[in-house]
Structure formats: structure tokens, C-alpha cells
C-alpha positions in Angstrom: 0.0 0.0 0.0 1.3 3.3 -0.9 2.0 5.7 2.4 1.6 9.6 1.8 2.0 12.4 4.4 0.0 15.4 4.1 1.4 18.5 5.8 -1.4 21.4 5.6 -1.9 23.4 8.3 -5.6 24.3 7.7 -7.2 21.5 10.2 -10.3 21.0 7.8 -8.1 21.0 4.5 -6.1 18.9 6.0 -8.7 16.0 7.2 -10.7 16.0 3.6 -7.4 15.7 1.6 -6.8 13.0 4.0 -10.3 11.4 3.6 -10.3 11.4 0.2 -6.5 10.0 -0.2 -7.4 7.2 2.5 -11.0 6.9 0.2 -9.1 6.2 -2.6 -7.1 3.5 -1.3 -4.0 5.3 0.1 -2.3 5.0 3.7 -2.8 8.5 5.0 -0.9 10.3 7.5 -1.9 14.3 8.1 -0.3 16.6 10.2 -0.3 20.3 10.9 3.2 21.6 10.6 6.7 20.8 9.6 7.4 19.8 13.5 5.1 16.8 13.6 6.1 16.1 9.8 9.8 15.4 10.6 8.2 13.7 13.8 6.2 11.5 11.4 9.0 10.9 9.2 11.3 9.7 11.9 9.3 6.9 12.6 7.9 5.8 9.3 8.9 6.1 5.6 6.5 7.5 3.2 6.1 7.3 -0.2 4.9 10.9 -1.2 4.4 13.4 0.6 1.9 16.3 -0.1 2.7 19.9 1.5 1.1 23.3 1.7 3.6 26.2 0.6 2.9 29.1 2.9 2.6 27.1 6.8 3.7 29.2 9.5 7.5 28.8 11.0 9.0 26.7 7.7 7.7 26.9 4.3 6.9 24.3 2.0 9.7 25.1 0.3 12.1 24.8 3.4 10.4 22.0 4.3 11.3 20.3 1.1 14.8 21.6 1.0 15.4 20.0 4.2 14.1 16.5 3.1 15.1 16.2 0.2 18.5 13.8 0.5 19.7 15.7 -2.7 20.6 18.9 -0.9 
């Protein structure tokens, strides 16, 4: 099954992109901010993740830069 992590920091955005992933089939994983992301991420291995742009503290792009292994 194919694992995605949504990072969106709008709660209700956040639960129906979730919903609809985990409709279609996925194994969803949603969280609110780049903390609990790399939280997430320490414990499991995703295979996509999905992430807002303009969250509060890191960007999207930050966030991206930081886990991407091609830095």
C-alpha cells in the first residue's frame, strides 16, 4: 500500500485531503506543521508526501529543501 504524508496546516483542508486520499485507497498520514512532519518521518517512511507552501515557522519550500537527500 502506498503511504503519503499530508502537511497542511488548515485543520479542515487537511482532514478532507486526507479522507479522500485514504477513500481512494491510500495509507494517509496528516499533520499540521513541519514539527510533527519530521516527527512523522522519523518513525515511518512515506512514499509521497503532499505539503502546503505558505505554513507558518517553515515553508513548504524549506520544508522540502530540508528532506530532500539531494541537498
Amino acid at each position: 500500500m502506498i503511504k503519503i504524508l499530508v502537511v497542511e496546516d488548515d485543520i479542515n483542508l487537511n482532514k478532507i485531503v486526507c479522507f479522500y486520499l485514504n477513500d481512494s485507497g491510500f495509507e494517509v498520514h496528516g499533520c499540521l506543521n513541519a514539527s510533527s512532519a519530521y516527527d512523522a518521518m522519523y518513525n515511518n517512511m512515506y512514499d509521497l508526501i503532499v505539503s502546503d507552501i505558505m505554513m507558518p515557522e517553515i515553508d513548504g519550500f524549506e520544508f522540502a529543501k530540508i528532506c530532500s537527500p539531494y541537498q
